[in-house]
ROSE-4610 file (N, C-alpha, C; in Angstrom, 1 decimal, always signed):
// ROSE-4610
residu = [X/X/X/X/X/X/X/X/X/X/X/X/X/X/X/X/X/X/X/X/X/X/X/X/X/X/X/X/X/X/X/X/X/X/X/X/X/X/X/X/X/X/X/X/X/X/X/X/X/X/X/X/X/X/X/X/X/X/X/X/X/X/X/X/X/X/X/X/X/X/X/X/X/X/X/X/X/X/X/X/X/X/X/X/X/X/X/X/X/X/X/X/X/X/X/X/X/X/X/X/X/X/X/X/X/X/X/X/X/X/X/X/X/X/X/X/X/X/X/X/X/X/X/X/X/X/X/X/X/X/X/X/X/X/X/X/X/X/X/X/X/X/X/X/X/X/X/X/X/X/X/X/X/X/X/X/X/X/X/X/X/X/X/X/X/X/X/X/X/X/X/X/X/X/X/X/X/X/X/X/X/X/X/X/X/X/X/X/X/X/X/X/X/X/X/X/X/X/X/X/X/X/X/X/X/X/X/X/X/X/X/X/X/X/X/X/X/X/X/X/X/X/X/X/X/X/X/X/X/X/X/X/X/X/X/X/X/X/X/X/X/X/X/X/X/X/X/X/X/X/X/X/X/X/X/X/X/X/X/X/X/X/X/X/X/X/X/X/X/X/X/X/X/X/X/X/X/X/X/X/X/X/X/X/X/X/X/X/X/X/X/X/X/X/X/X/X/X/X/X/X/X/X/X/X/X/X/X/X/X/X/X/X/X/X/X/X/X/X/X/X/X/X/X/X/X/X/X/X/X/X/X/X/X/X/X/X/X/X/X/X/X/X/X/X/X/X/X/X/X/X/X/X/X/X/X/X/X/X/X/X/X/X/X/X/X/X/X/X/X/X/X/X/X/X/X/X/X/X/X/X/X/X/X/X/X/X/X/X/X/X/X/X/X/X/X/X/X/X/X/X/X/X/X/X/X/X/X/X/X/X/X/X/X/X/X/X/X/X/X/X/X/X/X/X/X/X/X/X/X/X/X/X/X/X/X/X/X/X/X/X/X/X/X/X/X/X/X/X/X/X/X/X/X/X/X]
num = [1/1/1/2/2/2/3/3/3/4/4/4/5/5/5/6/6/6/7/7/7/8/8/8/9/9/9/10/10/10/11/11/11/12/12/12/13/13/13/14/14/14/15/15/15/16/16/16/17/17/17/18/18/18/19/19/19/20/20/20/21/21/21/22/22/22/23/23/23/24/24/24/25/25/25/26/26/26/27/27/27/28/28/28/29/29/29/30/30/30/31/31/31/32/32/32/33/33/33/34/34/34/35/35/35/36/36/36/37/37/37/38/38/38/39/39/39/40/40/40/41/41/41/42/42/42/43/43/43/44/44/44/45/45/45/46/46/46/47/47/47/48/48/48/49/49/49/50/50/50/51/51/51/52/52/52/53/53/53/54/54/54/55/55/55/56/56/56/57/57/57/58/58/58/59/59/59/60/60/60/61/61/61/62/62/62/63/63/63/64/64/64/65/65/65/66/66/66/67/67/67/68/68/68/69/69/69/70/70/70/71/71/71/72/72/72/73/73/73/74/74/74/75/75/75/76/76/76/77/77/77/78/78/78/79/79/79/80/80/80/81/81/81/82/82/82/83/83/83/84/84/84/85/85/85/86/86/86/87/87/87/88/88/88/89/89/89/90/90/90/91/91/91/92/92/92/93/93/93/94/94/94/95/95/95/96/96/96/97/97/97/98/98/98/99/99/99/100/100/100/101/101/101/102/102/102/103/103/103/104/104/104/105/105/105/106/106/106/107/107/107/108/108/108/109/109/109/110/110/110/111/111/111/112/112/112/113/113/113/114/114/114/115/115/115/116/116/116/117/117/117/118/118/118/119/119/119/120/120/120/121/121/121/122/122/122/123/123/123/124/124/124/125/125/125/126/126/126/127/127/127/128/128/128/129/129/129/130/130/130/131/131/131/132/132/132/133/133/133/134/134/134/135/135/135/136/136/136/137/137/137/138/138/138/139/139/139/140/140/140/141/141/141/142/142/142/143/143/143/144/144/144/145/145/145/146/146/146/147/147/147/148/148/148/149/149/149/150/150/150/151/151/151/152/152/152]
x = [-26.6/-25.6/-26.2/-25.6/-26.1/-25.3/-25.5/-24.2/-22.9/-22.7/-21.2/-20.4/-21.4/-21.0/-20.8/-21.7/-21.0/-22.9/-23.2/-24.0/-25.2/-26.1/-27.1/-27.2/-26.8/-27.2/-25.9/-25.0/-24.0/-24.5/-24.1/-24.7/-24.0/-24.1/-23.3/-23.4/-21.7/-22.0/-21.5/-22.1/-21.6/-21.0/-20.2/-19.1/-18.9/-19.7/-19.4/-19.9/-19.2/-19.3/-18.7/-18.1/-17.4/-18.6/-18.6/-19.2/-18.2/-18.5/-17.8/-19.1/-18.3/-19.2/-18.2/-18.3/-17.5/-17.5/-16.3/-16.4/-16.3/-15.3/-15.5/-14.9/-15.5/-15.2/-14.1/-13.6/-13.0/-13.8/-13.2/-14.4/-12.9/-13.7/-12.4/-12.0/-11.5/-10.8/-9.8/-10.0/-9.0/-9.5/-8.2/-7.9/-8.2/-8.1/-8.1/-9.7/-9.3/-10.9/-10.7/-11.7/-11.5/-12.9/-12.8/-14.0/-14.1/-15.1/-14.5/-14.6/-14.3/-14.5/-14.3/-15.7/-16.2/-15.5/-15.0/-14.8/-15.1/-16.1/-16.9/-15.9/-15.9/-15.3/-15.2/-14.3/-13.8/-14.3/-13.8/-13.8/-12.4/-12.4/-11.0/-10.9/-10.2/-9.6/-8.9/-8.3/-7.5/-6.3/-5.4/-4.0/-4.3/-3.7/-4.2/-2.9/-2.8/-2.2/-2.9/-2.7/-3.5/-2.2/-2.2/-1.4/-1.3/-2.3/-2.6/-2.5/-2.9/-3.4/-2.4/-2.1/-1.4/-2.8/-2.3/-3.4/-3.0/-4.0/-3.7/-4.4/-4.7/-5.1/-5.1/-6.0/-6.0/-7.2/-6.5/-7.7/-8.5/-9.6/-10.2/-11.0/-11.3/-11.8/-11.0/-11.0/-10.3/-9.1/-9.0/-7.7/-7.8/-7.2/-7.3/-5.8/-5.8/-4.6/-3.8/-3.0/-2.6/-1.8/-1.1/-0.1/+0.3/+1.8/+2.1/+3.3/+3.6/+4.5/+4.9/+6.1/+6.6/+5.9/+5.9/+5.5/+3.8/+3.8/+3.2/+2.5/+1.5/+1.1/-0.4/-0.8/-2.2/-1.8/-3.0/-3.0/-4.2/-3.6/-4.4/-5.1/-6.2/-6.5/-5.5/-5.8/-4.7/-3.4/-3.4/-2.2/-2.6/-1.4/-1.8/-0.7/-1.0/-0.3/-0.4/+0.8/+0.5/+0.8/+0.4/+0.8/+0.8/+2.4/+2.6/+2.2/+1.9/+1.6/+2.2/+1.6/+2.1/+2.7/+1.9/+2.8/+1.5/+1.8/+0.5/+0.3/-0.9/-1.6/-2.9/-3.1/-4.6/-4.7/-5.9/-6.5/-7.4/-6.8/-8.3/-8.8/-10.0/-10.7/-10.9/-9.9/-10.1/-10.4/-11.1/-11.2/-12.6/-13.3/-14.7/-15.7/-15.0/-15.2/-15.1/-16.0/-16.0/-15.1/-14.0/-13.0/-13.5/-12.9/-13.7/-11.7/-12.1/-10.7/-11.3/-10.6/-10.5/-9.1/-10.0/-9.3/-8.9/-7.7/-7.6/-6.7/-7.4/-7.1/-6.5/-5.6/-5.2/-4.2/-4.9/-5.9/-7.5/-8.4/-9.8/-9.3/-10.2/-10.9/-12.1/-12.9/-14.2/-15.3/-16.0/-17.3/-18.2/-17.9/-18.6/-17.6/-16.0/-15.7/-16.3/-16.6/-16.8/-18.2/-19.1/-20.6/-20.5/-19.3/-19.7/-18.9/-18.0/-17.7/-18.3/-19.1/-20.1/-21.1/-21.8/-22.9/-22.0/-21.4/-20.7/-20.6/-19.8/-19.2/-20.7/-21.8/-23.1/-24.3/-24.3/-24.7/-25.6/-26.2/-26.5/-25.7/-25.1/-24.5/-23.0/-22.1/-20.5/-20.4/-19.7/-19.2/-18.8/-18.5/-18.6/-16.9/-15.9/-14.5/-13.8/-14.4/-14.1/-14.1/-15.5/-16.0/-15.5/-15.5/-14.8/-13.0/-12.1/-11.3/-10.6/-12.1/-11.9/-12.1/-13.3/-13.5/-11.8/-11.2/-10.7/-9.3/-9.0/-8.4/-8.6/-9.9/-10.5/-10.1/-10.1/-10.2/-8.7/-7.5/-6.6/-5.8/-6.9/-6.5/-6.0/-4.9/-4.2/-4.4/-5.2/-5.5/-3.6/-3.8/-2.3/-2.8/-4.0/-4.7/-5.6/-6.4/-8.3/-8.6/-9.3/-9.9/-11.0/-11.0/-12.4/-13.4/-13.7/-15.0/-14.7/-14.8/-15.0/-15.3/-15.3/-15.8/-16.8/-17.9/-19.3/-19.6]
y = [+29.5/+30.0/+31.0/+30.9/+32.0/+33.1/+34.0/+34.9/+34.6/+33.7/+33.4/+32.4/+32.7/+31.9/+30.5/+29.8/+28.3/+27.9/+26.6/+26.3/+26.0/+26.4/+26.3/+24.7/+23.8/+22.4/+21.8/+22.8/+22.1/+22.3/+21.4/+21.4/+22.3/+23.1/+23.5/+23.0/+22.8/+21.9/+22.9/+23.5/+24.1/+23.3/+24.2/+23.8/+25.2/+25.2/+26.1/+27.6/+28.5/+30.0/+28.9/+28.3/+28.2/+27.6/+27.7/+26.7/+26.2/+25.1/+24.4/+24.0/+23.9/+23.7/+23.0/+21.3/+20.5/+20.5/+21.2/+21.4/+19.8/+18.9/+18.0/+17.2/+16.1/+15.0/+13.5/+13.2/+12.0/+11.0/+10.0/+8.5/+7.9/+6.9/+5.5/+5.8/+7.0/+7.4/+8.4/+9.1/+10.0/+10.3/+10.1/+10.5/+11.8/+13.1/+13.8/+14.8/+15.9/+16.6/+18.0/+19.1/+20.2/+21.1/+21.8/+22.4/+23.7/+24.6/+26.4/+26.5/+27.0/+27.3/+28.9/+29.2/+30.7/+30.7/+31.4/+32.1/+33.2/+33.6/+34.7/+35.6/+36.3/+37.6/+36.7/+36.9/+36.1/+34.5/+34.0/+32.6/+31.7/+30.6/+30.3/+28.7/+28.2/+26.3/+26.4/+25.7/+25.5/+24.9/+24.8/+24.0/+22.9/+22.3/+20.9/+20.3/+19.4/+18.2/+17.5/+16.7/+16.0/+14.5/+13.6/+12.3/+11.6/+11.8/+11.1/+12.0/+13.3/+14.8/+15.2/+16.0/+17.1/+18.0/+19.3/+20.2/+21.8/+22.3/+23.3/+24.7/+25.7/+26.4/+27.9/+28.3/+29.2/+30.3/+31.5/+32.4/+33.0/+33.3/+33.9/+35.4/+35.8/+36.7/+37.0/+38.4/+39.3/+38.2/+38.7/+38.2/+36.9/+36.1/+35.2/+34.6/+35.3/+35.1/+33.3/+32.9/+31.5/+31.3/+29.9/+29.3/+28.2/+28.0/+26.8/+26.5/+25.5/+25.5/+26.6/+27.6/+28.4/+29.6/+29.3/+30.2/+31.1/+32.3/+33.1/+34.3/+33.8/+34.5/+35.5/+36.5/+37.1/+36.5/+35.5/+35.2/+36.1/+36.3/+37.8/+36.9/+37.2/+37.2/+36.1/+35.3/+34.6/+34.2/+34.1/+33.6/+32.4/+31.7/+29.5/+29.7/+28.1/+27.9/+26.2/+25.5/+24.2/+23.7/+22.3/+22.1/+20.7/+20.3/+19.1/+18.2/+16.6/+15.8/+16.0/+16.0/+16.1/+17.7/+18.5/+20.0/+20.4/+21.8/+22.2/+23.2/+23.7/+24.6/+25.2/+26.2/+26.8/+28.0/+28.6/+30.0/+30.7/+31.6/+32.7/+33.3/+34.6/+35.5/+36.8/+37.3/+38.1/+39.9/+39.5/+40.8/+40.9/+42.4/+42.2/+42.0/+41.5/+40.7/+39.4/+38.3/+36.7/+36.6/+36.0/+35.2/+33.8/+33.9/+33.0/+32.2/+30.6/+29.9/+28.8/+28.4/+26.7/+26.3/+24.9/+24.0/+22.6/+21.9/+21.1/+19.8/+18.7/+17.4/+16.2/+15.6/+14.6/+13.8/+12.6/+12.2/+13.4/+13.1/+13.3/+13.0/+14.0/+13.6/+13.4/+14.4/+13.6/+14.6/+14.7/+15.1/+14.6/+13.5/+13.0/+13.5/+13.9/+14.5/+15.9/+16.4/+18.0/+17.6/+16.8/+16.4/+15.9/+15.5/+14.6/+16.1/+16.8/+17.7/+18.7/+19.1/+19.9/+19.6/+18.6/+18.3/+18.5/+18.2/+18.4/+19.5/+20.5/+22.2/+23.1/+22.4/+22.8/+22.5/+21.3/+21.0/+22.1/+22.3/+23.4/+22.8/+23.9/+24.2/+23.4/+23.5/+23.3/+21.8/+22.1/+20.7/+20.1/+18.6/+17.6/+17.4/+17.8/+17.9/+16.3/+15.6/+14.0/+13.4/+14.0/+13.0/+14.2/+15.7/+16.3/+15.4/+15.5/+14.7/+13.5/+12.8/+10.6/+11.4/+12.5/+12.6/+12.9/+13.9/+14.2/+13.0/+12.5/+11.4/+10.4/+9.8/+8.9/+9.0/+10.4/+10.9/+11.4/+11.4/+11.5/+12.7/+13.3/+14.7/+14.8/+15.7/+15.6/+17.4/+17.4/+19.0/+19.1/+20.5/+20.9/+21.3/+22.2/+23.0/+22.6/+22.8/+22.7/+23.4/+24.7/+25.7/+25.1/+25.7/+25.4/+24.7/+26.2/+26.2/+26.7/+25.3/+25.9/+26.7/+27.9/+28.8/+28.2/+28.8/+28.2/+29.7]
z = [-21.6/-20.7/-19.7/-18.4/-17.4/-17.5/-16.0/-16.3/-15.8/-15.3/-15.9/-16.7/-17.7/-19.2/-18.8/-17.6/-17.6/-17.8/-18.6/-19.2/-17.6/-17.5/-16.5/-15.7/-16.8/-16.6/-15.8/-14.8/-14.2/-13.7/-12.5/-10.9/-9.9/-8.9/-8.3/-6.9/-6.9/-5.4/-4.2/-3.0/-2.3/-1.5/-0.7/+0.0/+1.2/+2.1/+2.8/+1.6/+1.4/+0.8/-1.0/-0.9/-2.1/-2.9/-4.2/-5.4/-5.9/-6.5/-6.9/-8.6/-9.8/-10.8/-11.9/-12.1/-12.5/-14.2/-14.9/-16.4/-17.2/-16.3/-17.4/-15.7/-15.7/-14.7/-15.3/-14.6/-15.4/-15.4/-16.2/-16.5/-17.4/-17.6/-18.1/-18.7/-19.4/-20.4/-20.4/-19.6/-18.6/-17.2/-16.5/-14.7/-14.7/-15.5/-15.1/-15.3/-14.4/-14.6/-14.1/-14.5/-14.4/-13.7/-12.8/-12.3/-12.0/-12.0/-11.5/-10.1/-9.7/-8.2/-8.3/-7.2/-6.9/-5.9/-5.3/-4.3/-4.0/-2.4/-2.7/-1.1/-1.2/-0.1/+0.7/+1.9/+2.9/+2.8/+2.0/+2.1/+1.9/+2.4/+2.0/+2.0/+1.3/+1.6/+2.5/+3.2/+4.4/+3.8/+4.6/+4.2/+3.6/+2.9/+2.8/+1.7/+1.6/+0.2/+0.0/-1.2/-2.3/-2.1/-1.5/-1.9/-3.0/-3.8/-5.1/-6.3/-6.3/-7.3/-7.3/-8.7/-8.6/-9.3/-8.5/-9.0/-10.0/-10.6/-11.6/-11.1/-11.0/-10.6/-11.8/-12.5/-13.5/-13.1/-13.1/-12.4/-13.8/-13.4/-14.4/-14.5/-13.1/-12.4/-11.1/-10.9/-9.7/-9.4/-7.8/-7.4/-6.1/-6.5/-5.7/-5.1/-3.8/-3.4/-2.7/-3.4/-2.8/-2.6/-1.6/-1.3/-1.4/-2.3/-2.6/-1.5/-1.0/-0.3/+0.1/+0.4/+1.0/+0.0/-1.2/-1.8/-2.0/-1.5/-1.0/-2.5/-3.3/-4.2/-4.5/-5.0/-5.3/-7.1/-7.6/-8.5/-8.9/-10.6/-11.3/-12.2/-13.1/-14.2/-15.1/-15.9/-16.6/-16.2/-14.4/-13.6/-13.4/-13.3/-13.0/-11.9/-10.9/-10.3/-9.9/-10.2/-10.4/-8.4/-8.2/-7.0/-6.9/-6.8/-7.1/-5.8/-6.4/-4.8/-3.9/-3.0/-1.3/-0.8/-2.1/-1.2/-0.9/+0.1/+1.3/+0.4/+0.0/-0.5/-0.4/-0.4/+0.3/-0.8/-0.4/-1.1/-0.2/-0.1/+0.1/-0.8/+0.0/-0.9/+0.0/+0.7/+1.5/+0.7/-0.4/-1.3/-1.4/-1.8/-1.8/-3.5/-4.1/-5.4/-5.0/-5.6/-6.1/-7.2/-6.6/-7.9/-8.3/-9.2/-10.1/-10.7/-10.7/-11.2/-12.3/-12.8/-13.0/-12.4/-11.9/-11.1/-11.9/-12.2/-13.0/-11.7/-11.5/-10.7/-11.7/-11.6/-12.5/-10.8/-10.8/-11.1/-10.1/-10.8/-10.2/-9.1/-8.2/-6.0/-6.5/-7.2/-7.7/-7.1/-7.3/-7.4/-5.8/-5.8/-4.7/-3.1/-3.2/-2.2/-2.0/-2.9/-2.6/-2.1/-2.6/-2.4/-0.2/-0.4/+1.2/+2.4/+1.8/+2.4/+2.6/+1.8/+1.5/+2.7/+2.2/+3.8/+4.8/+5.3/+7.1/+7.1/+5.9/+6.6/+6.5/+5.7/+5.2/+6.2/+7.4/+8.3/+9.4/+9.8/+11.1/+12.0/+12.9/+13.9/+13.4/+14.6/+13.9/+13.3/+12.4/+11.4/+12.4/+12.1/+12.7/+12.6/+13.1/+12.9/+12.8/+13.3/+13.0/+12.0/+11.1/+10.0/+8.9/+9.0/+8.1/+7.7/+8.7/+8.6/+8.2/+8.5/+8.0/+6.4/+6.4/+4.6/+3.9/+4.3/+3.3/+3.6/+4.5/+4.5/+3.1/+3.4/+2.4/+1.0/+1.0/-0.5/-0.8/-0.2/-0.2/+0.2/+0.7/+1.2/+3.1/+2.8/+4.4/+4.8/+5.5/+6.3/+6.9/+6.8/+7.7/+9.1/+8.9/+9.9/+9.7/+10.4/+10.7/+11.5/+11.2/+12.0/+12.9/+14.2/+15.2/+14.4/+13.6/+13.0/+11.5/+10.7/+9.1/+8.7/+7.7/+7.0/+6.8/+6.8/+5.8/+4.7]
């Protein structure tokens, strides 16, 4: 174990400021899958829906403020917040502590979206706003917004 108790041998996939570190992935036996996600001081997801996912969101560190639909929250320590298909939801980290969550997907987006998103917002010079887009299309994800220029 490192120091945040997640076992050294996960991979961590950046994504701009965010990590992403997958606890259990799905495979033929279950759709669903679970991952932590860092979020470090001013970092944030963008609007977005899942067409296929409903998602889980359990904080585990500081305050991670989010939005489900209309609904406007600072999730604490031991706060969840579910987000059923097709509703718009985001997160920041506008605090100067790294929150720390588990993230639960049923069905999976998968490992390989965070991997291909990752490269574009991770790219030198500005992401490529085209192919950021076809990605999260692909993968069943619908942006509400899309900033100029992604957080990295």
């Amino acid at each position: 174990m490192n120091e945040t108790n997640v076992p050294a041998t996960r991979e961590v996939i950046h994504v701009g400021q965010l990590e992403i570190r997958y606890v259990k992935e799905a495979d033929g036996a279950c759709q669903m899958a679970c991952f932590e996600l860092r979020a470090p001081p001013n970092s944030n997801v963008t609007p977005h829906s899942h067409s296929a996912s409903e998602e889980l969101g359990y904080v585990l560190e500081e305050t991670l403020p989010c939005t489900v639909g209309s609904e406007m929250r600072d999730l604490q320590p031991g706060d969840a917040v579910a987000t059923p298909r097709g509703v718009v939801h985001a997160f920041s980290n506008p605090h100067a502590a790294v929150a720390r969550a588990l993230v639960i997907n049923t069905p999976d987006i998968g490992t390989d979206y965070f991997e291909q998103v990752g490269s574009i917002i991770n790219a030198s010079g500005p992401p490529d706003r085209v192919a950021l887009l076809a990605t999260m299309r692909r993968f069943g994800l619908k942006p509400v917004t899309l900033p100029e220029t992604p957080q990295r």
